[in-house]
C-alpha positions as CSV (number, residue, x, y, z in Angstrom):
1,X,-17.7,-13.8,2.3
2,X,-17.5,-10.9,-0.1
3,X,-15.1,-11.4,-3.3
4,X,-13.1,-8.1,-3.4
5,X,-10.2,-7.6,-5.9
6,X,-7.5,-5.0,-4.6
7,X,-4.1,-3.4,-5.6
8,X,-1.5,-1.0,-4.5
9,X,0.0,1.8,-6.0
10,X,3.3,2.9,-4.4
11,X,4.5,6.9,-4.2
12,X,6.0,9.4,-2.8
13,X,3.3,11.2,-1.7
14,X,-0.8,11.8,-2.4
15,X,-2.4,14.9,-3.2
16,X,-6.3,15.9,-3.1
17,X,-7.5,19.1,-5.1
18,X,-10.1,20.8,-4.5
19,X,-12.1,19.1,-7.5
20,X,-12.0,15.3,-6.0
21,X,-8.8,14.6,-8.2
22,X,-5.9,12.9,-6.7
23,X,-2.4,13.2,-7.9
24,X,-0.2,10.6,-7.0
25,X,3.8,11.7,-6.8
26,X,6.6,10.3,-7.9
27,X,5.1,6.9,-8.3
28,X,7.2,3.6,-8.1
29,X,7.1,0.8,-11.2
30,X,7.5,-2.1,-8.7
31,X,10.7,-1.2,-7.1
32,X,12.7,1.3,-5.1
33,X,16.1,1.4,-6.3
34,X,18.8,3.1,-3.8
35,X,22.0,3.9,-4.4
36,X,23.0,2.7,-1.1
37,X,21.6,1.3,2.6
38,X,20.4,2.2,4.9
39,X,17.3,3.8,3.7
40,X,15.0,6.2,4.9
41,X,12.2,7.5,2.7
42,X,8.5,8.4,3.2
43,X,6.4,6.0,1.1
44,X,2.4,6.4,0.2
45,X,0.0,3.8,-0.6
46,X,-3.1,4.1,-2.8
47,X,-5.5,0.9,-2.6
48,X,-7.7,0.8,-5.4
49,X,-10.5,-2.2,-4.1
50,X,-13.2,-3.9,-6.2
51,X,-16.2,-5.7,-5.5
52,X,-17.5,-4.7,-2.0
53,X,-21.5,-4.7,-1.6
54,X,-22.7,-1.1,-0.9
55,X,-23.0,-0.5,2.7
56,X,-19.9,-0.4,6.0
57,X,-16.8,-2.6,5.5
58,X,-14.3,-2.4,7.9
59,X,-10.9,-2.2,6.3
60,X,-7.6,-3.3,7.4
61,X,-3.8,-2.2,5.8
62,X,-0.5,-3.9,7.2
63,X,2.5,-2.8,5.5
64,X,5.5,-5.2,6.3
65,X,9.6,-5.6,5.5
66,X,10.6,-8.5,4.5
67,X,14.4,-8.7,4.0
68,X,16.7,-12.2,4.9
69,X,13.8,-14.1,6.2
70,X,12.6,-11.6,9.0
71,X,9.5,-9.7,8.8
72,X,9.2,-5.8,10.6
73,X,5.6,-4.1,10.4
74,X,5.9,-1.0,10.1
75,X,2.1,1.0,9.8
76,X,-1.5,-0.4,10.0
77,X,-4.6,1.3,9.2
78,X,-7.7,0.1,10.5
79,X,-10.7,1.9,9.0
80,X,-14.8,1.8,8.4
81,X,-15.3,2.4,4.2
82,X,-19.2,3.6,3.1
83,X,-19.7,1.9,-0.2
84,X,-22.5,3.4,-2.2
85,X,-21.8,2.4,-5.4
86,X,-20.7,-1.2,-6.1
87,X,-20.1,-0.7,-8.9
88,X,-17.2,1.6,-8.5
89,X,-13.9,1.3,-7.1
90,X,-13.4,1.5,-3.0
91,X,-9.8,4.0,-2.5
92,X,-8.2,3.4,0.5
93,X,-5.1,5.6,0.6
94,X,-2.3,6.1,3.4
95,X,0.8,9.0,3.7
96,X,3.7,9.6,5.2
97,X,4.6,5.9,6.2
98,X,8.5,5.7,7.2
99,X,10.3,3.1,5.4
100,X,13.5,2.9,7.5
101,X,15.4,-0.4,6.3
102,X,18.9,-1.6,6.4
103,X,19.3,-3.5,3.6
104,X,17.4,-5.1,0.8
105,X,14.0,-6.6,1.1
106,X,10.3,-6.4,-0.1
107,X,7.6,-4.1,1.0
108,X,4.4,-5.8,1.1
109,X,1.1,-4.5,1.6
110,X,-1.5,-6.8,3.2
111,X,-5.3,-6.3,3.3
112,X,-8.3,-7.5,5.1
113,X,-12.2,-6.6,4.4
114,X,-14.5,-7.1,7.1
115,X,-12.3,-9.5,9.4
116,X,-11.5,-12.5,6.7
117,X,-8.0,-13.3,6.3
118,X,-5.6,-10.8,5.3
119,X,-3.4,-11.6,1.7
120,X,-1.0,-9.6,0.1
121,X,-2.6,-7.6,-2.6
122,X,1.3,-5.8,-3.8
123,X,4.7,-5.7,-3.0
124,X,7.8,-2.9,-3.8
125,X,11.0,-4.5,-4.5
126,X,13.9,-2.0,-2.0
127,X,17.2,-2.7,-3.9
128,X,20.9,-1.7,-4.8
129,X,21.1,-1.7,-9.0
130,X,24.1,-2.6,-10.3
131,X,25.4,-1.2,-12.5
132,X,27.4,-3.1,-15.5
């Protein structure tokens, strides 16, 4: 089994130049505040992993709501990653996923590397602030 580390950055949107950069917009610190429910917004995920061997790993993203105890998945992408470097990071990044929710919860992104079990590797916090 390989030892991976991963994490999520959560935005509004994912850019590629023509260079190789990326520019990540409008990124969120850990939460999405609203000023009101229900929500609909377009959310991006960029997966920075760690520690895969060089060579094919088949990847797998599951984004899920959790709000009041029940669970709604909303996108998975299944994908094959070439690795030739090990020692750098593996980007996995996904657009344009609709995060259509009624009321507050937790987004949570899940991964899995070459079929072993999936875990959580972030979360977004979807909340009302209020305001004192």
């Amino acid at each position: 089994m390989i030892e991976w580390a991963a994490r999520a950055i959560f935005c509004d949107d994912i850019r590629q130049e023509h260079n190789g950069k990326v520019i990540l917009i409008g990124i969120y610190q850990g939460a999405l505040a609203t000023p009101s429910f229900p929500l609909s917004v377009l959310i991006a995920t960029y997966v920075d992993v760690r520690g895969l061997d060089e060579g094919t790993h088949r990847t797998k993203i599951v984004a899920e709501y959790v709000a009041n105890g029940e669970v709604v998945q909303l996108a998975t992408l299944e994908s094959d990653v070439e690795v030739t470097d090990g020692d750098l990071p593996t980007i996995l990044q996904g657009s344009g996923m609709n995060l259509s929710v009624e009321q507050p919860g937790v987004l949570n992104i899940w991964l899995s590397v070459d079929g072993d079990r999936p875990r959580i590797i972030d979360t977004l916090k979807v909340f009302t602030p209020t305001i004192k």
